[in-house]
N, C-alpha and C positions, 0 to 999 in steps of 0.2 A: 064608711068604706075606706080601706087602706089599701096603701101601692106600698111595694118591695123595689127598691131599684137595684137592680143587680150589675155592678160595672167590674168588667175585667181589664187586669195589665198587664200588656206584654212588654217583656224587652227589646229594645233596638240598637243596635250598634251604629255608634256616630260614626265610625271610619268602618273601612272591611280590614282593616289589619288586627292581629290577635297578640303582638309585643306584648302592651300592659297586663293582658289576662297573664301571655305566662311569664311574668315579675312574679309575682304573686305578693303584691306589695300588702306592707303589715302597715294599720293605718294609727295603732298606737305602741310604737317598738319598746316606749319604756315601758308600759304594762307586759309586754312582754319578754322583756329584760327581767321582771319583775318574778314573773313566774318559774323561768327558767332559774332562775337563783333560790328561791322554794324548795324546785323539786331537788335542785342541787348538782343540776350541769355544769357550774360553772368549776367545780372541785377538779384541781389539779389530778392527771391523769397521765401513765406513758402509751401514746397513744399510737405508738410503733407501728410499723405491719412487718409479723415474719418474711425474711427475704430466701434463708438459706440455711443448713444446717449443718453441720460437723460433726460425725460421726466414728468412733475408734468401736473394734470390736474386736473378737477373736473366733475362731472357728477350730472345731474338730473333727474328724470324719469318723463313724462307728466301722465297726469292722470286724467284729463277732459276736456270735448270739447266743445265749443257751435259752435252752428249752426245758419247758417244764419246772421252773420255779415254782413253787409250793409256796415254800417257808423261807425264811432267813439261812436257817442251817441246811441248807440241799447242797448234795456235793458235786451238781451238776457241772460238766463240765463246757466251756466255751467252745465253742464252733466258728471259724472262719462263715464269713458270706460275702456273696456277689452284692455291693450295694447297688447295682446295675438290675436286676431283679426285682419286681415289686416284692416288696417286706409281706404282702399278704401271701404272695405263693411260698416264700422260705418260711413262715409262721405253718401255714395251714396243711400244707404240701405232708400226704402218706405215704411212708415207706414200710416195705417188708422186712420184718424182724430175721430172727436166727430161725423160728418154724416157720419163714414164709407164709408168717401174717400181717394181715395190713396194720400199722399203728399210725397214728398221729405221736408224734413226741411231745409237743407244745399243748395238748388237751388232759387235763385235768379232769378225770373221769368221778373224783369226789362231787366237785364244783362244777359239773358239766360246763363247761369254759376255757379258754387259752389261756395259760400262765408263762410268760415267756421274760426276757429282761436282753438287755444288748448292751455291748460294752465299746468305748471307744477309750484308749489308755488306761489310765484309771480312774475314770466316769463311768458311770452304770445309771443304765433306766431301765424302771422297772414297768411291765405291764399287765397287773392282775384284772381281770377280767373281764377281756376281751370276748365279747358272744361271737364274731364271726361275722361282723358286717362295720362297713364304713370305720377303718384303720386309720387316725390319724395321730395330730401332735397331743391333743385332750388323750388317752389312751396309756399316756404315759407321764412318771413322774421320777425325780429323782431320788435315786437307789443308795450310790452314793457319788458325791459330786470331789473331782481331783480338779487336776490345774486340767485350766480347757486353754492351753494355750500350743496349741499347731498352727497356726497360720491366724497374724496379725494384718488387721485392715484398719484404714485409715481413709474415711473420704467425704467429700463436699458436698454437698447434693443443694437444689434446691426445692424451697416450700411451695406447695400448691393447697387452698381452699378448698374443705370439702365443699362437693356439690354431687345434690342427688336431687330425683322428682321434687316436684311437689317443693320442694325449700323455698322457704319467705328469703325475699330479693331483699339486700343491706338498703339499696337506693329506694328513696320514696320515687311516686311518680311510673314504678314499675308494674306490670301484672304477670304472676306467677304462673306457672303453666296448670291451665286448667285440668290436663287429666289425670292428677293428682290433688286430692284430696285429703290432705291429713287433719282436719279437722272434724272429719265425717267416723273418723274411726272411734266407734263406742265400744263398750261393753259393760254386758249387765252384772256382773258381778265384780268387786275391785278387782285390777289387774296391776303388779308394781311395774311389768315389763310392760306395758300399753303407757301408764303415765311414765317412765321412763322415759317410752320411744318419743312421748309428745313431748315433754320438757325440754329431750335436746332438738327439736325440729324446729323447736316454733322460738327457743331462748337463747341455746347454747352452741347451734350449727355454726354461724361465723366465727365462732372461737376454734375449729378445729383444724388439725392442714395436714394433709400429706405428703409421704415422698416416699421414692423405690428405692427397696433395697437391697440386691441381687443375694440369694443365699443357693447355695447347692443342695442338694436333696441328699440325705443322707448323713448331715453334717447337724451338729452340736451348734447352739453359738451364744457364744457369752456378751453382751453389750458391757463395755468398758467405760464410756463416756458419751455422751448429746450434748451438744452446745448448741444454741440457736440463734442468730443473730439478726435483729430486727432492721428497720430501714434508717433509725437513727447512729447505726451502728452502735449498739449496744449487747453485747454478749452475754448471755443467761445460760445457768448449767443446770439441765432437765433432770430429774429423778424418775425413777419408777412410781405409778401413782398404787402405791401397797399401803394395804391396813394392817399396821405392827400387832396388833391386836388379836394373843393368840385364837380365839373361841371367830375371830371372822380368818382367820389364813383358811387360804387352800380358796379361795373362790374368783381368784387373780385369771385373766385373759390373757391367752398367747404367751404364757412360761409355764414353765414346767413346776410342779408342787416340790419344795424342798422336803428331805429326809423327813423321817420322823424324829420330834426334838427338834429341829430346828426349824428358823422362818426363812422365807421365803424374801427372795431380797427383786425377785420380776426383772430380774437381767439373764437368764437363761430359756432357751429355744433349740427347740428340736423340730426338722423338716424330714420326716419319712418320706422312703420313694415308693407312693400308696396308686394303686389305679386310680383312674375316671369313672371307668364302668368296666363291667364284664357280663356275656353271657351266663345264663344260670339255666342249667336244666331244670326237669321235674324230679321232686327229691326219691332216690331210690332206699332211704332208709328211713322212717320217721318214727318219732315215737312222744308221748306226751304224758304229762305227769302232771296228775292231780292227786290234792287232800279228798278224803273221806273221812272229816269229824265221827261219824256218827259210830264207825268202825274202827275210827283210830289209826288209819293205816294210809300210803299213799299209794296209790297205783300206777302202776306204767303200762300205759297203752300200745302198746307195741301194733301199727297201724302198717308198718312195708318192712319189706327186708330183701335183702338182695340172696339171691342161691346161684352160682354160674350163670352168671352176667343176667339172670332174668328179675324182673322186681315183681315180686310176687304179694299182693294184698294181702294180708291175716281176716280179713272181714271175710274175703270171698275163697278162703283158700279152704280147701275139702281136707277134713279127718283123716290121719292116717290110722292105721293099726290100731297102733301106741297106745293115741288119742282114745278109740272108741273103746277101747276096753277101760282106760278109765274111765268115760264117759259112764261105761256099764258097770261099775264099782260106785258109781257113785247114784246109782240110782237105787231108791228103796221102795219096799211098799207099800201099801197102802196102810198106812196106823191110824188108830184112834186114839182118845184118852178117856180113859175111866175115871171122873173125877171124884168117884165117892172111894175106891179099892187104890186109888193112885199110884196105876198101873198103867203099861202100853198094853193096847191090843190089836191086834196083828188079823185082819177080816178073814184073811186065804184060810186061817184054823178055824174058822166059822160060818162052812158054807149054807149053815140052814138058819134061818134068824128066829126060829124056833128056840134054839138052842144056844145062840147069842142071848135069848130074852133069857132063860131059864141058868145061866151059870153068871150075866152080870146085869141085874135088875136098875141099879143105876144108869142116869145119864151118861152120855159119852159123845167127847166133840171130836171134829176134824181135826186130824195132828198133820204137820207140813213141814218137813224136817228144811233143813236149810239149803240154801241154792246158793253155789258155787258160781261166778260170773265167768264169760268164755276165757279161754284157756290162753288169749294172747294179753291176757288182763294179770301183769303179775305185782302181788303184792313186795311191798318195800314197808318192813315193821322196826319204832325206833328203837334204837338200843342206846342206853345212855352210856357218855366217857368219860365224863368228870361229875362227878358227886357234890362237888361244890360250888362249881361255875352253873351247873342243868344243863351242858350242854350235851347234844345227843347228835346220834347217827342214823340214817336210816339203811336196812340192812335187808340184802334181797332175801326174797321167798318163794314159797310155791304154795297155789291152792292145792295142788295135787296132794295126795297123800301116799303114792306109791313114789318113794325117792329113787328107785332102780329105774324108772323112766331118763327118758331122753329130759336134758330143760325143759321149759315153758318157753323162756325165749329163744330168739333167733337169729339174731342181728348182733350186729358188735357192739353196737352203745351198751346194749345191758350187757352182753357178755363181760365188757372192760367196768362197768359201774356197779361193783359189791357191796361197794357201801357209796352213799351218797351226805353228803351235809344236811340235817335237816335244814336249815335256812334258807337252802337254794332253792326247795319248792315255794311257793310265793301260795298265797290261800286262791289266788286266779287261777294259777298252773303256768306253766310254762310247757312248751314242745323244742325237740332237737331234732331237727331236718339232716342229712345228707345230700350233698349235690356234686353236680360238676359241673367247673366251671372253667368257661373259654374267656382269651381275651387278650390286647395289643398293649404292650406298654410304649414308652415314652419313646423311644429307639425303633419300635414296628414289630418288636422281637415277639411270636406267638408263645403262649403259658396256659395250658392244658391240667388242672388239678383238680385233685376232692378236697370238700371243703364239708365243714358242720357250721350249723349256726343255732344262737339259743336266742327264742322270743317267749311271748308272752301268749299263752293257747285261749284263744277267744271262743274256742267252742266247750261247752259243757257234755259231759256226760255222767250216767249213770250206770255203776255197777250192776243194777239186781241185784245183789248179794243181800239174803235174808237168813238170819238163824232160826234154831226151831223154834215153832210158834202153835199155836192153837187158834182157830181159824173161828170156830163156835160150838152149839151144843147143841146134839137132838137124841131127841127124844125114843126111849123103844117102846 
């Protein structure tokens, strides 16, 4: 027979004071001297802390707009603007032409989009394709860049540490705030912006530091100089963190992209006076454009339109005249095919099938000529421009067959888009809304406008559109 003797130990503390625990005495320092020269602590280092910064800049104020840039060679001309005014209401904002119709001047009816560019001296920014929503500094790059020197600034600020949730604390001995979590944050397939986001959170956050920089809205600004000055007083002259590297330019934060041909030197900023928010009605014009591989052709949905102030549906909206008589033009009757005589035939000449048997003894199938889809469905067929580049156009059409008819569409967009880019349809589709929109700028001042906007059409549809066909064969 055997015995187990099972003995527990607890700790006790000789005194009630807790001093010695927090020493945290290290009970062999040379070994740990030892290690720390290893890993290579002991390598001379500036071990500064940012205190303040010095900052030279320059500023421009913009101060005229044109509209409807296209190309390089447009002979558009420059427009004064209120830079008091959100940039989106002078962008978007419809006026009435010489026939007292409504136009957008800054919409681009090729490229269903705003092409617009803004000048301040002789600096130009340019902004090709703009869909209609969320106007900021990204939106725009430079057109061409002059002296941006109107007003010189000159000033001190001091450094502050970033700090956000969740950040690992410098001190040991600390505990981070729990309801943040960034180590929790997975994902299943690689993500470069997720191990980004971790690299700087968990390695690189103490390295970083802010400070304010007052800039005006509507104004240019070229940085001229950053000094920084640490706590051993030591003075360092900051550069723009750019990849000279022409195949990575253009993917720089917070400046503006230099000309084409040149680089980007990350010393230029432009602050638009953009809303917060605005009301947005329900759209009273929409319309959406998808490919048709199978037909070759893209169609445009034409879904509302507006007639005297009412927004009238094309789904639910009743045939007039016009309509029904081509409806009635397009309807045929009943044909067969003779597949041995390889001929049509027509049943109405055939009311006795006596005599259907007796003049075509051969089989004959159902014939079904082709279906025309509804009449708010109009086609867009590509026509090509250049021979040697491929590049093409898509160019409106009509199912219809009588051209003395009224259009198919009804709404402005297609009326102003004759020909469209092929490229700008996307194989998803895209849709172009009409709305109006209310809303308070920065001053309290009320802005009342129409606006368009170009997304991405998440809904599918289908034509119907069938050529003629042969359905099967029977028998007499």
């Amino acid at each position: 027979m055997s015995y187990f003797l099972l003995q527990k130990l607890k700790l006790r503390n000789k005194t009630h004071s807790i001093e010695k625990g927090l020493q945290c005495r290290v009970k062999d320092p040379l070994w740990l001297a030892g290690m720390q020269h290893s890993m290579g602590e002991f390598r001379a280092e500036d071990g500064g802390h940012l205190v303040k910064a010095i900052v030279d800049y320059d500023t421009l104020p913009v101060d005229s707009i044109v509209k409807g840039v296209d190309d390089p060679s447009s002979n558009a001309e420059a427009m004064p603007f209120d830079v008091n005014i959100p940039l989106e209401v002078t962008v978007e904002e419809e006026t009435s032409n010489s026939q007292n119709i409504l136009v957008s001047d800054a919409w681009n009816p090729k490229k269903l989009e705003y092409n617009f560019s803004i000048k301040g001296g002789d600096t130009e920014l340019s902004s090709q394709g703009y869909l209609g929503t969320d106007l900021d500094w990204f939106n725009f790059k430079l057109k061409n860049k002059g002296d941006i020197d109107g007003i010189s600034h000159s000033k001190v600020v001091n450094l502050s540490p970033v700090r956000f949730k969740g950040m690992p604390l410098p001190r040991w001995w600390s505990i981070e705030d729990k309801r943040v979590d960034l180590g929790q944050i997975k994902r299943t397939n690689l993500n470069y912006l997720s191990m980004m986001l971790l690299e700087f959170s968990f390695i690189y956050s103490n390295d970083w530091f802010v400070f304010p920089l007052q800039h005006t809205v509507g104004d240019i600004r070229e940085l001229k100089k950053l000094e920084v000055i640490d706590s051993f007083g030591i003075t360092s002259l900051s550069e723009p963190a750019i990849d000279t590297q022409p195949d990575k330019q253009g993917w720089e934060v917070f400046t503006l992209s230099a000309p084409a041909g040149e680089d980007s030197d990350g010393r230029s900023f432009y602050l638009p006076n953009t809303l917060y928010s605005a009301l947005q009605s329900e759209a009273y014009e929409s319309v959406s454009f998808l490919r048709d591989e199978m037909a070759n052709l893209v169609w445009a949905i034409e879904k509302k339109y507006q007639k005297d102030g009412e927004v009238i549906n094309r789904n639910d909206e009743v045939l007039d005249k016009d309509d029904m008589d081509q409806s009635a033009e397009e309807s045929s009757p009943l044909l067969y095919w003779d597949s041995i005589y390889q001929t049509m035939v027509d049943l109405s000449n055939f009311p006795d099938e006596h005599q259907l048997g007796s003049d075509f003894l051969s089989p004959i199938a159902s014939y079904s000529p082709k279906k025309f889809p509804p009449a708010h469905w109009i086609p867009y067929q590509p026509q090509q421009i250049n021979n040697e580049v491929g590049e093409f156009n898509l160019r409106r059409s009509r199912t219809m067959d009588n051209t003395k008819l009224k259009p198919q569409y009804k709404g402005r967009i297609l009326s102003e888009s004759t020909y469209i880019r092929e490229e700008e349809i996307t194989r998803t589709g895209i849709e172009i809304n009409c709305y109006y929109q209310l809303a308070l700028d920065s001053n309290g001042a009320v802005h009342c406008w129409r606006s368009r906007d170009k997304k991405v059409d998440t809904k599918r549809a289908l034509s119907g559109m069938r050529f003629d066909s042969i359905d099967g064969t029977d028998q007499n």
